[in-house]
N, C-alpha and C positions, 0 to 999 in steps of 0.2 A: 207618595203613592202615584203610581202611572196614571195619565187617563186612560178612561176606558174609551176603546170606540164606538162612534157614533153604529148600532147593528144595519141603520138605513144605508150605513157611507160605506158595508163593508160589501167588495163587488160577490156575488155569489152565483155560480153555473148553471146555465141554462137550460134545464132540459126538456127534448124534443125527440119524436120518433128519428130512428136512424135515415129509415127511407124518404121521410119528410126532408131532414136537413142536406140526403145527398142530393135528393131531388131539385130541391130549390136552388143548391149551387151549380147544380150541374145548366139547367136550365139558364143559370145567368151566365154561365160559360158560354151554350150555345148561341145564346143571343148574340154576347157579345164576337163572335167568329165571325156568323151569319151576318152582321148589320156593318162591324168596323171592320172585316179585315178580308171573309172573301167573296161574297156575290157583291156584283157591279152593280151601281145604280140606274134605274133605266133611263134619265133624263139626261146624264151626262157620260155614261158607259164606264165609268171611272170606279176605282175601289179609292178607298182610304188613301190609301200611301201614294198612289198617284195622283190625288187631285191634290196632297199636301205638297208633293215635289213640284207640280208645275207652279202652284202656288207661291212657295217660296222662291223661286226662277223669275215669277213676277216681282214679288218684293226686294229680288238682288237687281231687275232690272235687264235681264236677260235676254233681251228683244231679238226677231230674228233677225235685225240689221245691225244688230250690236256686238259687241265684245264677246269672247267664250271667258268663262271663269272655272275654275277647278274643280273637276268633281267631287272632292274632300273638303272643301269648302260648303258645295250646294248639301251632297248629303249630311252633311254635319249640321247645316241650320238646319234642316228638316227634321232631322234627330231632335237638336235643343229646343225646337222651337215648338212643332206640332204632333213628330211620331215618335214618342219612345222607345224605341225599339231597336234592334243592330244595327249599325252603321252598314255593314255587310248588305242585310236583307236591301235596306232601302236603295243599296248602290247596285245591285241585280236587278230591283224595279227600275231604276233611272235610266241603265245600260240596256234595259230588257226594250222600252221606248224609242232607243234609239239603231235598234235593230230592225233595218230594212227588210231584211230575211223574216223575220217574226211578225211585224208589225207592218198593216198594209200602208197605211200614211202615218211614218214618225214623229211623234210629240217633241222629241230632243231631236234637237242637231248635235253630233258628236265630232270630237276632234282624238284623234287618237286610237288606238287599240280597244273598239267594244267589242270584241268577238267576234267569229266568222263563221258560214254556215257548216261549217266541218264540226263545229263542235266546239271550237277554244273558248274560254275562256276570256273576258274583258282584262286590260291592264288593271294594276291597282288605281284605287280611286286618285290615289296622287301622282299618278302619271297622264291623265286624259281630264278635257276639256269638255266644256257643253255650253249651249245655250240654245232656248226655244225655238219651236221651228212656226212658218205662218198655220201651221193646223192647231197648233197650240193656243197660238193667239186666237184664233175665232173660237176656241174653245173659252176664251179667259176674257172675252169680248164683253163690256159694259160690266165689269164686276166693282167698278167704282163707283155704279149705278144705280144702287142700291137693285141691283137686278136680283137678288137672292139674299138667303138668310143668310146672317154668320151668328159664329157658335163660340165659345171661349174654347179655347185649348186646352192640354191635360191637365195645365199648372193655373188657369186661369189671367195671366199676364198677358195674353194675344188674344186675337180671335180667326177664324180661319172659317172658309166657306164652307156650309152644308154641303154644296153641290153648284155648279160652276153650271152658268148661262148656256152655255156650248150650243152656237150656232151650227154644229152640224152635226148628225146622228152616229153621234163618236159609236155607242154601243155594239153598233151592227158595222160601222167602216173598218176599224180595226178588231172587233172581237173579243171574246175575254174566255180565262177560263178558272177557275178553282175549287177546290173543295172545304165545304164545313163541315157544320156538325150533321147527320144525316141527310145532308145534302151536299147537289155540287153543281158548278155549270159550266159548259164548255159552249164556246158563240164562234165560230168560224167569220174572218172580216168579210166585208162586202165592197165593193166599188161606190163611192161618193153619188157619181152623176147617174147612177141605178137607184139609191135609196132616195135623193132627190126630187127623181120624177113621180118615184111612188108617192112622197110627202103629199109633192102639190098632186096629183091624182084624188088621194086622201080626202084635200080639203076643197076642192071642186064638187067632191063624193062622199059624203064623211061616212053614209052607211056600204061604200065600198065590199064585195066579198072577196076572201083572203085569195081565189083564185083569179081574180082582174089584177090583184098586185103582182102575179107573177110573172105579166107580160113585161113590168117594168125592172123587175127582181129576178132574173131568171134562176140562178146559184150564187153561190160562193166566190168572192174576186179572192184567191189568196195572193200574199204578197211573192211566191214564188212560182208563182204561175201554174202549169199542168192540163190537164186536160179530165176534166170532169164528166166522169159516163153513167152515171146515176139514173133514173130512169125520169123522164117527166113528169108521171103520177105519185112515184116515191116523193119528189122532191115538192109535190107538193102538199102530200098530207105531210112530210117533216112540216115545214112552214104553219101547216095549219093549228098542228097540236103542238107544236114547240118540241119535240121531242123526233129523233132519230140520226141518222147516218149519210153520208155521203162518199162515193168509192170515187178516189180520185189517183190518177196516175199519172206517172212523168211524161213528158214531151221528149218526141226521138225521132230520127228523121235516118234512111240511108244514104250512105256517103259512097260512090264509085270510085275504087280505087284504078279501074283499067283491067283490060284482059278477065274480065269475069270475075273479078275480088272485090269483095264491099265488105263494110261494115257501120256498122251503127252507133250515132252518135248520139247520146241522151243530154239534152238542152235545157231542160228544166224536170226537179224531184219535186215530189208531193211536197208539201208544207210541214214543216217541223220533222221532217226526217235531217237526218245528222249526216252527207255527204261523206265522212271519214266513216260511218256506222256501215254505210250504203256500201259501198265500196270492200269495206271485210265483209261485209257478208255474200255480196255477188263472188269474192274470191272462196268463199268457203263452199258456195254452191257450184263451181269449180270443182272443188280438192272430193267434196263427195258424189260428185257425177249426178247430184240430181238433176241438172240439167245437161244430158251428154252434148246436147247441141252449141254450148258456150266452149270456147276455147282459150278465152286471155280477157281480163279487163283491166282500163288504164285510164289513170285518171290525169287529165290534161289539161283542169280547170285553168285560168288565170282569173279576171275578175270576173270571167261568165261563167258556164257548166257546159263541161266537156270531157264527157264518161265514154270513151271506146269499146263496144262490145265486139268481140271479134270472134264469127261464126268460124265451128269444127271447120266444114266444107263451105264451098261456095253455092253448092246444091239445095243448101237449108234456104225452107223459106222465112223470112223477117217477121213478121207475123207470129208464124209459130215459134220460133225463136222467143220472140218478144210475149207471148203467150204464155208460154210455161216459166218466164222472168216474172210476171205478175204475178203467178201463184207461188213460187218461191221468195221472194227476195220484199225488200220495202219499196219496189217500184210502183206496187198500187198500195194504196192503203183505204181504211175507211177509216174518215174523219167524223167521230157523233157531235151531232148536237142536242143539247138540252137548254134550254133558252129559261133558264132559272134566275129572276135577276129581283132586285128592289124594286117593284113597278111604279112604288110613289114612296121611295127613298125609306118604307120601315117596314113593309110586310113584303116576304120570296114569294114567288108566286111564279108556274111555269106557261109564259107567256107567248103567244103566234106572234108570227110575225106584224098582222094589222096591229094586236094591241102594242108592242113597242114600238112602234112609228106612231098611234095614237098618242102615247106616252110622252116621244119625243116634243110631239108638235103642242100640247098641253103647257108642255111647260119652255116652249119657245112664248105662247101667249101670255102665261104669267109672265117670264120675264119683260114682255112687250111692253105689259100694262104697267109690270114697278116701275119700268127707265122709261114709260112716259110719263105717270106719276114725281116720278126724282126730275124732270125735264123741267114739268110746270113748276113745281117751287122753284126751281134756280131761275124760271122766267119771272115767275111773282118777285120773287128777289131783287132780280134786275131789274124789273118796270119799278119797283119802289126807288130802285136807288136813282134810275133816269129822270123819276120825277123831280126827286129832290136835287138832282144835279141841275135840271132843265128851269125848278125855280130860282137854283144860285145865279143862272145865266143873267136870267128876268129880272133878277135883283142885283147884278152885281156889285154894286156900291153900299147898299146896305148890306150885304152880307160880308164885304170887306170891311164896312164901318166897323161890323161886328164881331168879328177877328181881331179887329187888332185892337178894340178900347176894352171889349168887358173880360172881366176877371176869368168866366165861365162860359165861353163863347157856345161852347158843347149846347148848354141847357138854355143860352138865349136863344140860341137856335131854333132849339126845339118849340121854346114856349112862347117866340115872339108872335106880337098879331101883325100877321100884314096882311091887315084890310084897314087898319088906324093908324097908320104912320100918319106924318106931317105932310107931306108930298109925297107920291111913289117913287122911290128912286132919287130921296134925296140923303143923302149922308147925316146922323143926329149928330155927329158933332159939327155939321155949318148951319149956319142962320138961313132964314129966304134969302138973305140980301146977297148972304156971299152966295148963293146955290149956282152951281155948273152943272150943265147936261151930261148925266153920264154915257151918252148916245153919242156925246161933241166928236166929229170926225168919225163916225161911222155911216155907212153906207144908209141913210134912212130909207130909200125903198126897198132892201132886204127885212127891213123886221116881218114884213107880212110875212118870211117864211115860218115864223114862230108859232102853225099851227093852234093860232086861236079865233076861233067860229066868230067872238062877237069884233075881232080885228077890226079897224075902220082905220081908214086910209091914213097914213104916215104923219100929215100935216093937219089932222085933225086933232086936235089939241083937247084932252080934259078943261074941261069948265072951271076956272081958279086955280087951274096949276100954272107952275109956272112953263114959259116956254121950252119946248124940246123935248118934255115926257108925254109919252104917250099915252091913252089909256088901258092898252094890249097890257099892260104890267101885270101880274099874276095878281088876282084878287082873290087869292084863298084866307079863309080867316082863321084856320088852326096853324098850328107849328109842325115843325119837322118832324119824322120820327128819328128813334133812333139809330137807325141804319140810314136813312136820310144823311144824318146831323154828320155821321162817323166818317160818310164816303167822300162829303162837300170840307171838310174838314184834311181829311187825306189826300181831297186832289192837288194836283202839282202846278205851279205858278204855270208853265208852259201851256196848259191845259186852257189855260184865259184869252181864246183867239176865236173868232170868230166860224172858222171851219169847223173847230170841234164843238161848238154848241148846234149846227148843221149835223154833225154826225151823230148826236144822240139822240135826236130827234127821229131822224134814218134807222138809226138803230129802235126805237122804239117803237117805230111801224113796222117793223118789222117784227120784232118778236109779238109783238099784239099780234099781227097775222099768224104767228107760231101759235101762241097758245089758243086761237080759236081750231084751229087746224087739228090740235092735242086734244085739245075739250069734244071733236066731232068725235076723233079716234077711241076715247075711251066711252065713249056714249054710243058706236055702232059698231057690231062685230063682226057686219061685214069688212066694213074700214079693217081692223083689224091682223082679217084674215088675208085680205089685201096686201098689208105691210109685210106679216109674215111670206105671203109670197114672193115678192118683191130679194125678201130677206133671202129668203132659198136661191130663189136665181143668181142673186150675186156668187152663192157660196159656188153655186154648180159652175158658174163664168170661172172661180179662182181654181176648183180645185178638181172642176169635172174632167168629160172624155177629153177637151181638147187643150188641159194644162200638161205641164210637165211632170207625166209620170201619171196622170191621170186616166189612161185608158185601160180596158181590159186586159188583165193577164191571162187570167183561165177560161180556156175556150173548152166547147163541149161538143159533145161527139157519142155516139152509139157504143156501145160496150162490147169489141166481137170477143163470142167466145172459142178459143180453143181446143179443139176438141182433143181427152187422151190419147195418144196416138201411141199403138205398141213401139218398144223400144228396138225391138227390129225394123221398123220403117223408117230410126231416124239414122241408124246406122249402117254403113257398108259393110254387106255379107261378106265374109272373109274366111278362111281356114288357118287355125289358129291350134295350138299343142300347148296344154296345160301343163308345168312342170313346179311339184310342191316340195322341198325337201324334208328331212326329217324333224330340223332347228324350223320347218315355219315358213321361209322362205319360197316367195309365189312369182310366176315370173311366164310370158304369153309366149312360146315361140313362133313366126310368122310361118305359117303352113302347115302340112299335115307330116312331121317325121317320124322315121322307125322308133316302135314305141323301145325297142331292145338299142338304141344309138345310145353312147356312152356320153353323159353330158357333164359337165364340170361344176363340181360345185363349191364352197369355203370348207378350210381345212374342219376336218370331224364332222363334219353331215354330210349326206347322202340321200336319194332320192325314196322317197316316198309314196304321193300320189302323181301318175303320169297316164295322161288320156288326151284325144283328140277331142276339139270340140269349133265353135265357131265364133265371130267379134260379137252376133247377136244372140249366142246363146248368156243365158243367166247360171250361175254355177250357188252350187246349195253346201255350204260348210259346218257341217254339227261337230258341237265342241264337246267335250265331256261334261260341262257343266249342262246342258241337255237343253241349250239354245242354238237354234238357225241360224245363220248370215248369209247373208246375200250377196253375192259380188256380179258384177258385169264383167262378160267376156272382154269389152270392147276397152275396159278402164284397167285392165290388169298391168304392170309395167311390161316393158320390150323385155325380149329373151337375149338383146345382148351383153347384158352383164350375169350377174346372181340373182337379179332379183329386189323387188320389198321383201321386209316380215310383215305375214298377211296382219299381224295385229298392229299395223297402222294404216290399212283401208279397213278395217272393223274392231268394233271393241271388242276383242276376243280377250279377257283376262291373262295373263300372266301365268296363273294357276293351272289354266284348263288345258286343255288338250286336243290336236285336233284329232276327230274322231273319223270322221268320211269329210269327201270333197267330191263332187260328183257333177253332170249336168242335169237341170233341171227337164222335165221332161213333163209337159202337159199332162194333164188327167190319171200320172199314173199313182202309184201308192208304197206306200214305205213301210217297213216293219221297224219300228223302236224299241230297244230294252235296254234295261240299265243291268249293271255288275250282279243286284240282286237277284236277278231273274224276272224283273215286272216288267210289263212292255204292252204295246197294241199295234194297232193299225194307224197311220194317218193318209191323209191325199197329199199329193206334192204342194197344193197352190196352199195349204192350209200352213205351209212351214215358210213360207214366203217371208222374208221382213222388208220390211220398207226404209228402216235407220239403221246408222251404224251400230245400234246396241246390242241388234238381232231380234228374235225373238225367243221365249219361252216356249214349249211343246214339252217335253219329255220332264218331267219333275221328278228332281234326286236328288236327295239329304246325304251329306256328307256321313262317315266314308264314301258312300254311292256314288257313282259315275257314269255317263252314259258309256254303252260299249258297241252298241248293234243297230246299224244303221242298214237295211240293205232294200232295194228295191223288189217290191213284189210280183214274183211271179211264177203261180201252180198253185195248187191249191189244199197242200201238205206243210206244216210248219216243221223244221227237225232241230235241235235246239241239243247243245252236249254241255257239260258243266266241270268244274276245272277237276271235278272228281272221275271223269272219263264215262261219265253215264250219259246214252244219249236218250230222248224221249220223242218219239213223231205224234203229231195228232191233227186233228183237221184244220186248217187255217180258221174256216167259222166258226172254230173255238174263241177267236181273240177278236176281240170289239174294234169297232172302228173311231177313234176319237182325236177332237182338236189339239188337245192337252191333258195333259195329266202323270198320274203314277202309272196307270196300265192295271195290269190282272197279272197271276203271278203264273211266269212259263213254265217251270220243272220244279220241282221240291230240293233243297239242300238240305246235309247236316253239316257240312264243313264245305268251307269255299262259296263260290256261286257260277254264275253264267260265264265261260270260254266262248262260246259261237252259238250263233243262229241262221238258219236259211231258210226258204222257202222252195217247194221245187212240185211237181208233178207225181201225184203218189204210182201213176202208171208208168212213168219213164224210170221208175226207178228214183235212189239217194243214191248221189255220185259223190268224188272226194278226187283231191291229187294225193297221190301216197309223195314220199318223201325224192323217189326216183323223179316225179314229173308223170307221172301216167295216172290216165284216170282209171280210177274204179268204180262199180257200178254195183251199190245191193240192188236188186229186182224188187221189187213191190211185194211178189210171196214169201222172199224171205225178209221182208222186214214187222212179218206178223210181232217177232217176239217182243221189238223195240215201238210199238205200237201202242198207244195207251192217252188215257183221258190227262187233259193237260192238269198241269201242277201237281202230277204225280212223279215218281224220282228217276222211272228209267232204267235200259239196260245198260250193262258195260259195253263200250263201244264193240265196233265187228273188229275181227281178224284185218290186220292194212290198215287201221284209220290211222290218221298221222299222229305225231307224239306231240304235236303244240295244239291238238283240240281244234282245227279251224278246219272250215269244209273245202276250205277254199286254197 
């Protein structure tokens, strides 16, 4: 018979509300994003995986005067060791550090292909090198100090620092940026010897307000410089509330080429724009004339920035030029910040800028206080083991005695009395009689330096000893300890000379003077705050305005604005002949020619639309799909070839058709209708589009097609339908609007809308008959064709042409 099981052993399902259990994981989700992986700590500025990589950089030994070692080496211990996680991500954090472009003061020194500000990509981790730079190291400064916690690691085998001592305000020098779980923060870097002066300000001032810090703080130091026009008030409620934006733009200067030619050279991009991105898109705004005033850009970099903008004319101003680059292109950007960080390494909180400098400088004092704390015991340590070495001096014949007869030297050591010996300094295995001076041949007026108060003169002699000991001999009456015993045991025969019992005696005054010095400092927090000053200045001496690479890049500057300037002020008025063929084909000829001159065009097309216009006129193209485009006079191709196809200066579908082509003309107004017969009124500026996509107006459902495009003028509509019925009625019949279907013009039963016009009901409805002449109904006789609109109309008059068009 089976056993049965035990019903306690058998596991059984747990069950919980759904919203409870998603709740609960989800929540340990967030945590853990928010705490290990993306907001920065505020006392060392560092996330997870960065402070594990410099970490490990320390433990390979990395130093910034040292050897490079493989980057598939470092991020592989950092993988095995403290972050589990891709090998990949960790080597984009490593290579991200050692990016001078990204990063204002780099953590890694890099040897190799880390990427460049165009945009590439770093080499594979097994082709490039690294090792720590000195920012690194004052980041990693006294971590053998017991300066901070450490933590076990994921597997428990290591342990690894909570948060690195970081003697300088990494968080705000270089900046951070990521996102968690409903949250995120982006920190723009700062300049070292700016955060600096605010620290020690802070602590001269500790209730400081956030706008005295800004005289020391004024912006943003990015690592690629630029020129920062943000306003003074903006920048400083950002700062105040930890939250907002900064508009920062590139650095450009003009360069005289001679005889009236210049051009401009842009010296430094916004931060974190991509120089290759930069660059396609200044040529894209080019190719679509949003700014006509550019004419070529070329990019010239070698290891510095050097972007050529090269003005249409020589006439354009730089400014405006450079004006309308700002609102098109990544030449200005606005940089946010959100100052979202760990304020005390486990709760996010969106913090001004005085409280992360408070932050920083908090936990410079803790560390102050552990690595003077870890100072005095290594002093305590040493004064013990001085002592003990200083009494082997004093004795050194008994404590040779003792070494070399007893079995257990260790524990005689420890436990001997020496206040009851037979004579001080007499050896237990000689008698009195044999006894020699252990002193014989040394210097007897030196012992008085043996620093003992009850000392008496060299030749003053104990009472019943024998000659030549003195009575200075250490009179302590307990034994060693055991750190005593181990170090008098371990020291080195060489060690038995006369200078070196001189020198630990030196050495002992000495560190006693240290540790009174320590015992003030942790007992007064002025002391302290002193040290930590102290501390700051040196960083600002290593790494301020006047080290290498330490000064100001982004300088700041007033923000001029721009103003829209019509697109005929930027261009030269010119006389120019529109020529469109029937395939599409657009094309400017220079001046005004016979509209009847025979022009050449690809075999099987032929001319279409042909009108005078000018380089500053705008030209308005309705497509059958019943959207606008826009073209410029002045961006059309030269009339000496054939031409473009206009559907690649706009997205004009493939499918559609063009319907008119005409010039734009202020204030005036358009009649629209589709195949159906629906249509209205619009104003010319309302069919305007601003992109290549056009715009929408006219809305038509397939089969439906726009067809009736014509400019208004009179105030009679006359509208004929492919059935040959025409219908007039008062223009004020038909609405005036932005977009849409329209209202319906004529009634059909078969067919739809042929033509539409508009005209003067007193001058008469005119037409070309087929010969080329015009004819004229008179206004009385067009009683019969006269009628309320979306009604069906008469049959056309006697003469109207056979293709339905008035025209």
């Amino acid at each position: 018979m089976a056993d049965t099981p035990d019903p306690d052993s058998v596991p059984r399902d747990l069950v919980e509300p759904l919203r409870r259990a998603i709740g609960e994981r989800y929540l340990t989700y967030a945590l853990s994003t928010i705490m290990h992986r993306a907001l920065p700590d505020a006392r060392d500025g560092l996330k997870p995986v960065h402070r594990r990589i410099l970490y490990a950089m320390r433990e390979l030994r990395l130093t910034s005067t040292g050897g490079f070692r493989k980057s598939a080496k470092i991020s592989g211990d950092v993988m095995g060791n403290y972050h589990p996680h891709g090998d990949s991500a960790i080597y984009d954090a490593m290579a991200r550090l050692a990016q001078d472009f990204n990063v204002r003061y780099p953590l890694v020194d890099g040897q190799g292909n880390f990427g460049n500000i165009d945009g590439d990509n770093p080499a594979a981790a097994r082709y490039t090198e690294a090792r720590l730079t000195a920012v690194a190291e004052a980041l990693l400064e006294g971590l053998g100090e017991d300066a901070v916690d450490f933590r076990a690691n994921y597997d428990g085998t290591l342990t690894e620092p909570a948060v690195l001592p970081a003697a300088i305000p990494n968080l705000l020098a270089n900046g951070s940026s990521g996102i968690a779980v409903g949250m995120a923060t982006n920190i723009p870097p700062h300049n070292i010897d700016d955060l600096v002066q605010a620290c020690l300000h802070l602590i001269r001032t500790p209730d400081a307000r956030d706008e005295t810090l800004l005289k020391y703080v004024p912006g943003p130091d990015f690592p690629t410089g630029g020129v920062l026009v943000e306003p003074a008030e903006s920048i400083a409620e950002t700062y105040r509330t930890g939250r907002g934006a900064f508009r920062l733009r590139a650095k450009w200067e003009v360069e005289d080429l001679g005889r009236g030619q210049w051009q401009v050279i842009v010296t430094e991009i916004p931060y974190q724009v991509q120089k290759s991105k930069l660059i396609e898109k200044l040529a894209e705004v080019i190719q679509t004339k949003k700014v006509p005033l550019l004419a070529d850009v070329r990019d010239e970099s070698a290891e510095d920035i050097r972007i050529v903008l090269e003005p249409r004319s020589r006439n354009v101003d730089p400014e405006m030029l450079m004006g309308m680059l700002y609102r098109n292109s990544d030449l200005e950007i606005r940089f946010s910040l959100n100052m979202n960080v760990l304020i005390d390494g486990v709760t996010p909180r969106v913090c001004s800028l005085k409280e992360v400098l408070r932050a920083f400088l908090d936990h410079r004092r803790e560390v102050l206080l552990r690595r003077s704390r870890y100072r005095l015991a290594k002093i305590d340590h040493r004064l013990e083991v001085l002592e003990g070495l200083i009494t082997a001096f004093l004795n050194l014949d008994r404590v040779i005695d003792i070494i070399r007869y007893d079995d257990d030297p260790k524990a005689a050591l420890m436990y001997e009395d020496w206040s009851k010996s037979h004579q001080a300094g007499i050896p237990r295995a000689m008698t009195e009689g044999d006894y020699v001076s252990p002193l014989l041949g040394v210097d007897r007026d030196a012992l008085v330096l043996l620093d003992d108060p009850e000392a008496r003169a060299p030749d003053e002699i104990a009472e019943g000893a024998p000659a030549g000991v003195p009575r200075r001999f250490d009179g302590r009456e307990e034994g060693l300890s055991d750190v005593q015993a181990e170090a008098i045991l371990n020291m080195r025969l060489r060690s038995l000379r006369r200078l070196e019992e001189l020198e630990l005696v030196n050495e002992r005054d000495k560190l006693m003077v240290e540790r009174a010095g320590i015992e003030d400092l942790l007992e007064s927090e002025g002391l302290q705050w002193a040290r930590i000053t102290e501390e700051l200045k040196e960083v600002r001496a290593k790494f301020g305005a006047k080290s290498e690479g330490g000064a100001r890049r982004t300088v700041f500057a007033e923000a001029t604005e721009v103003p829209d300037v019509p697109l005929e002020a930027m261009i030269d008025r010119e006389p120019i002949t529109v020529v469109c063929s029937q395939m599409g084909w657009i094309r400017a000829m220079t001046g005004h020619i016979a509209l009847d001159r025979e022009l050449k065009f690809k075999d099987g097309d032929g001319p279409r639309f042909l009108f005078h216009a000018e380089t500053t006129d705008r030209l308005l193209l309705l497509g059958s799909n019943g959207r606008f485009y826009t073209l410029s006079g002045a961006n059309l191709p030269g009339g000496r070839g054939m031409g473009e196809p206009v559907r690649l200066i706009v997205d004009l579908p493939n499918e559609a058709e063009i319907v008119a082509l005409f010039v734009h003309r202020p204030g005036a107004k358009l009649l629209l209708a589709s195949s159906t017969g629906d249509g209205f009124v619009v104003a010319e500026e309302e069919v305007l589009a601003q992109t290549r996509s056009g715009k929408q107006v006219l809305n038509v459902r397939s089969p439906a097609v726009a067809r009736i495009c014509h400019r208004v003028s009179g105030d009679h509509v006359a509208v004929v339908g492919d059935n040959r019925k025409v219908l007039v009625f008062p223009l004020t019949d038909l609405p005036e609007m932005g977009r849409g279907k329209g209202v319906r013009l004529q009634k059909y039963k078969d067919g739809g809308l042929s033509d539409a016009t508009t005209f003067t009901l007193e001058n008469g409805l005119s037409w070309l008959d087929p010969a080329g002449r015009t004819r004229t109904v008179a206004a009385d006789d067009l009683a019969e064709w006269r009628g309320n609109r979306a009604t069906a109309g008469r049959m056309a008059p006697r003469g109207f042409p056979r293709n339905n068009r008035f025209d």
